[in-house]
Chimera marker file (.cmm) of the C-alpha trace (Angstrom):
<marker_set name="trace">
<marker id="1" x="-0.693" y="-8.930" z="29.136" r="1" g="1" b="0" radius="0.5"/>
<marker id="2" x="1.566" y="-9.546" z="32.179" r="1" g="1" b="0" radius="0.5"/>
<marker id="3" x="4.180" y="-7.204" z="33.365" r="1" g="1" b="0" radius="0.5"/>
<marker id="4" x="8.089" y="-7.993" z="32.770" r="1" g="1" b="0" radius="0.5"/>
<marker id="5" x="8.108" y="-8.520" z="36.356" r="1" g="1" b="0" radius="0.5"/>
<marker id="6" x="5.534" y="-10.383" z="37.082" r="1" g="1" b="0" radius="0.5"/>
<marker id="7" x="7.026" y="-12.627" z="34.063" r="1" g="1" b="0" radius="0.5"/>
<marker id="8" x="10.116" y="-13.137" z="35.768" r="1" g="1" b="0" radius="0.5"/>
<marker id="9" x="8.440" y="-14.091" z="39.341" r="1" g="1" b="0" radius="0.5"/>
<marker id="10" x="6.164" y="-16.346" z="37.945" r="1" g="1" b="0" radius="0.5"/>
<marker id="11" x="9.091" y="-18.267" z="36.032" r="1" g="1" b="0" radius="0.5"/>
<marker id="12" x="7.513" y="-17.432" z="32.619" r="1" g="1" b="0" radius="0.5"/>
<marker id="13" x="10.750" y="-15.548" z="32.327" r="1" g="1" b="0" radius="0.5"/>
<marker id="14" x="14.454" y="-15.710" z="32.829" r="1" g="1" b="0" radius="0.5"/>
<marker id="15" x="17.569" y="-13.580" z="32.532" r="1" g="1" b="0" radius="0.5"/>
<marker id="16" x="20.960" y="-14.745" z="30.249" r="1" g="1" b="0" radius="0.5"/>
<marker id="17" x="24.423" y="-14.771" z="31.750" r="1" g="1" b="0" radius="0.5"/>
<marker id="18" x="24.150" y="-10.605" z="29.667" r="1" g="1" b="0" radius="0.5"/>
<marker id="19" x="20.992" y="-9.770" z="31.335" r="1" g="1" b="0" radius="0.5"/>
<marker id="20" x="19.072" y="-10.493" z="28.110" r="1" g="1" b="0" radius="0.5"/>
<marker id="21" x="14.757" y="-11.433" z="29.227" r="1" g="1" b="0" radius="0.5"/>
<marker id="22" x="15.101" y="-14.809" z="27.685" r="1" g="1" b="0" radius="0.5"/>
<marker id="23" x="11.345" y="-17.005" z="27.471" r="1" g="1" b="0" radius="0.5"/>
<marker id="24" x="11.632" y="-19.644" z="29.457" r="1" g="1" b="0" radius="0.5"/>
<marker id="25" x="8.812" y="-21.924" z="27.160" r="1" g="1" b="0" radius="0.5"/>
<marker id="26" x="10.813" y="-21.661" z="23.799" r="1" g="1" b="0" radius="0.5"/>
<marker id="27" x="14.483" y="-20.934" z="25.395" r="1" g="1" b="0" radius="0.5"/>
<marker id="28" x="15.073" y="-17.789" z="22.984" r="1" g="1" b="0" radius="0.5"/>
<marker id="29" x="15.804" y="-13.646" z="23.809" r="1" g="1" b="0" radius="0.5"/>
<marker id="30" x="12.225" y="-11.475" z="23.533" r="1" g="1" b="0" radius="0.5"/>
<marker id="31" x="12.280" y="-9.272" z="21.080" r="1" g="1" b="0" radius="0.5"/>
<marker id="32" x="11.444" y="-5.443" z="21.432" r="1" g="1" b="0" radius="0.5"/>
<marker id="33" x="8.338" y="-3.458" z="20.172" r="1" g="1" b="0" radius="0.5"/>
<marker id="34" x="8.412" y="0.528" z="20.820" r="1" g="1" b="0" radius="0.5"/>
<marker id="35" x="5.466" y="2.536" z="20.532" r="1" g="1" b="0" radius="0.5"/>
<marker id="36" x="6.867" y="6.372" z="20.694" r="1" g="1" b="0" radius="0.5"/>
<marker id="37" x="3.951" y="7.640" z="22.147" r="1" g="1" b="0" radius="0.5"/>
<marker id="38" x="3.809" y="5.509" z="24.883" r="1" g="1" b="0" radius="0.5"/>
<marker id="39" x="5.746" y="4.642" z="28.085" r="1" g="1" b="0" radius="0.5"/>
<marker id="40" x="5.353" y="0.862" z="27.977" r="1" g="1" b="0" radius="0.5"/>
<marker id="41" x="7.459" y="-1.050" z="25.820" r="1" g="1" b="0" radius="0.5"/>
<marker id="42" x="6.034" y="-4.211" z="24.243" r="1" g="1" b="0" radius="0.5"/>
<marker id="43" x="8.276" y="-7.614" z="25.020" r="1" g="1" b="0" radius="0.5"/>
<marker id="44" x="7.633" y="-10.212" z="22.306" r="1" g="1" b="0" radius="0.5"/>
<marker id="45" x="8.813" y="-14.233" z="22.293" r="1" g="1" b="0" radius="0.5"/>
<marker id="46" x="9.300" y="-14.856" z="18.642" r="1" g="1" b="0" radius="0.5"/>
<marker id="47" x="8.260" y="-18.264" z="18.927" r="1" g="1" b="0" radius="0.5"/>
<marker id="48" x="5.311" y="-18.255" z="21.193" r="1" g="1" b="0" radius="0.5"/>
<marker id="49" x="4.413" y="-15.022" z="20.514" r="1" g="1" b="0" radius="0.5"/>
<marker id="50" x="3.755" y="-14.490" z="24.018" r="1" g="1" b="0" radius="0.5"/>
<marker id="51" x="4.198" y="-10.441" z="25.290" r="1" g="1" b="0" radius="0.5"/>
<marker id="52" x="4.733" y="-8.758" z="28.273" r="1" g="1" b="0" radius="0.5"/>
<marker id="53" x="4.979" y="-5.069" z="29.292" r="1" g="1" b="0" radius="0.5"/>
<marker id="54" x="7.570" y="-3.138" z="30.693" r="1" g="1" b="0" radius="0.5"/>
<marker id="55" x="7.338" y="0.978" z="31.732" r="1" g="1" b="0" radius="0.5"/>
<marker id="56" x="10.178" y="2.588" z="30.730" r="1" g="1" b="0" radius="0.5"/>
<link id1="1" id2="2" r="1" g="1" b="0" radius="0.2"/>
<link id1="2" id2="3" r="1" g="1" b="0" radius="0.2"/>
<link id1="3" id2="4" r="1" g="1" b="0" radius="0.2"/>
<link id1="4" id2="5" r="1" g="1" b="0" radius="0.2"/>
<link id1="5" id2="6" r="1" g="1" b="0" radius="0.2"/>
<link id1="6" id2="7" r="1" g="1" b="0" radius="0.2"/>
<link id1="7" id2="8" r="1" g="1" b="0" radius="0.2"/>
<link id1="8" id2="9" r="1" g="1" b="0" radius="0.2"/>
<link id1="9" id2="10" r="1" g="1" b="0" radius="0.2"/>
<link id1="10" id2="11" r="1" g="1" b="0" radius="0.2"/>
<link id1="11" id2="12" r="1" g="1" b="0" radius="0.2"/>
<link id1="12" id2="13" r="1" g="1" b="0" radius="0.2"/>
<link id1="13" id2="14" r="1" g="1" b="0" radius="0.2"/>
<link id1="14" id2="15" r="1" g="1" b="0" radius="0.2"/>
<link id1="15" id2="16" r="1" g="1" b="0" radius="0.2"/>
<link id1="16" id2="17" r="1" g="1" b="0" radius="0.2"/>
<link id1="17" id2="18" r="1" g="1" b="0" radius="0.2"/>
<link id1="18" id2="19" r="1" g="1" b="0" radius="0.2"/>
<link id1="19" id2="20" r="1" g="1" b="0" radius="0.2"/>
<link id1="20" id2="21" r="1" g="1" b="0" radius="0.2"/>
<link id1="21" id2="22" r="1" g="1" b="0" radius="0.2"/>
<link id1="22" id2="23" r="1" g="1" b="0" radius="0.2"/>
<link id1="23" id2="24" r="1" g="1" b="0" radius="0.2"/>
<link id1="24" id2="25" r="1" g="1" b="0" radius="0.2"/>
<link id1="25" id2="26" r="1" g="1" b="0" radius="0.2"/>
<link id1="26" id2="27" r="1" g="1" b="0" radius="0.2"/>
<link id1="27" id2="28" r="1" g="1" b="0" radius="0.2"/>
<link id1="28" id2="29" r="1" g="1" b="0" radius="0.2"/>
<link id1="29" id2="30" r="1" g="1" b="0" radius="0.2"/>
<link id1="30" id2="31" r="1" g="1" b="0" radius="0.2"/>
<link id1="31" id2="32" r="1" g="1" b="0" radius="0.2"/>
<link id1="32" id2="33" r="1" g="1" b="0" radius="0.2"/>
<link id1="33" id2="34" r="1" g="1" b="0" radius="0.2"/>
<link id1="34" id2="35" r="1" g="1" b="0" radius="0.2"/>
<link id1="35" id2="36" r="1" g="1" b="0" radius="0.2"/>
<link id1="36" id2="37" r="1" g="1" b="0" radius="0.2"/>
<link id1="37" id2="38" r="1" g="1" b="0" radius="0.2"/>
<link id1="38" id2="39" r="1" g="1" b="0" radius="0.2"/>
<link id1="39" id2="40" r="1" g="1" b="0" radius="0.2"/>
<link id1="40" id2="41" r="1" g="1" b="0" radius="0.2"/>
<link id1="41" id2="42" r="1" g="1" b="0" radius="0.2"/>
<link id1="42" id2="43" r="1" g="1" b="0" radius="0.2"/>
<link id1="43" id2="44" r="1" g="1" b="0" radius="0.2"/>
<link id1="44" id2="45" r="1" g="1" b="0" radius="0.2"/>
<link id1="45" id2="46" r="1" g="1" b="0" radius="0.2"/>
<link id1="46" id2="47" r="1" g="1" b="0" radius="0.2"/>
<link id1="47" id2="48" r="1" g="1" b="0" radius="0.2"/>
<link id1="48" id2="49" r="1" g="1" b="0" radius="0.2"/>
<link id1="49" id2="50" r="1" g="1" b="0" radius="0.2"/>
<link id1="50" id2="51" r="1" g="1" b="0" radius="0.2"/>
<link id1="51" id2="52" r="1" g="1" b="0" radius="0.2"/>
<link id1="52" id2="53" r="1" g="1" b="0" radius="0.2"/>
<link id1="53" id2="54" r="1" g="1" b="0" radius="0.2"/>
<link id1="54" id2="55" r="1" g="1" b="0" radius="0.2"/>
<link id1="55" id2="56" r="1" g="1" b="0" radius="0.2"/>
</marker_set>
């Protein structure tokens, strides 16, 4: 699993005109997966099902 960051440099990912992650494959926002007892918050595509990381 990739970082958010590394998503975005690699073009896997993209921002919206609000800042929204956005997957650049299926053209749709990531969805969000919290796990409170951990610091890195899961980034799901809905339609690939791809995820990335991100530390909060």
């Amino acid at each position: 699993m990739k970082s958010v960051r590394k998503g975005l440099r690699d073009g896997e990912l993209e921002k919206d005109t609000y800042d929204r992650l956005v997957c650049v494959e299926s053209g749709k926002p990531l969805k969000t997966k919290n796990d409170p007892d951990s610091i890195v918050t899961v980034r799901i595509c809905p339609d690939t099902g791809k995820k990335w990381k991100e530390v909060r």
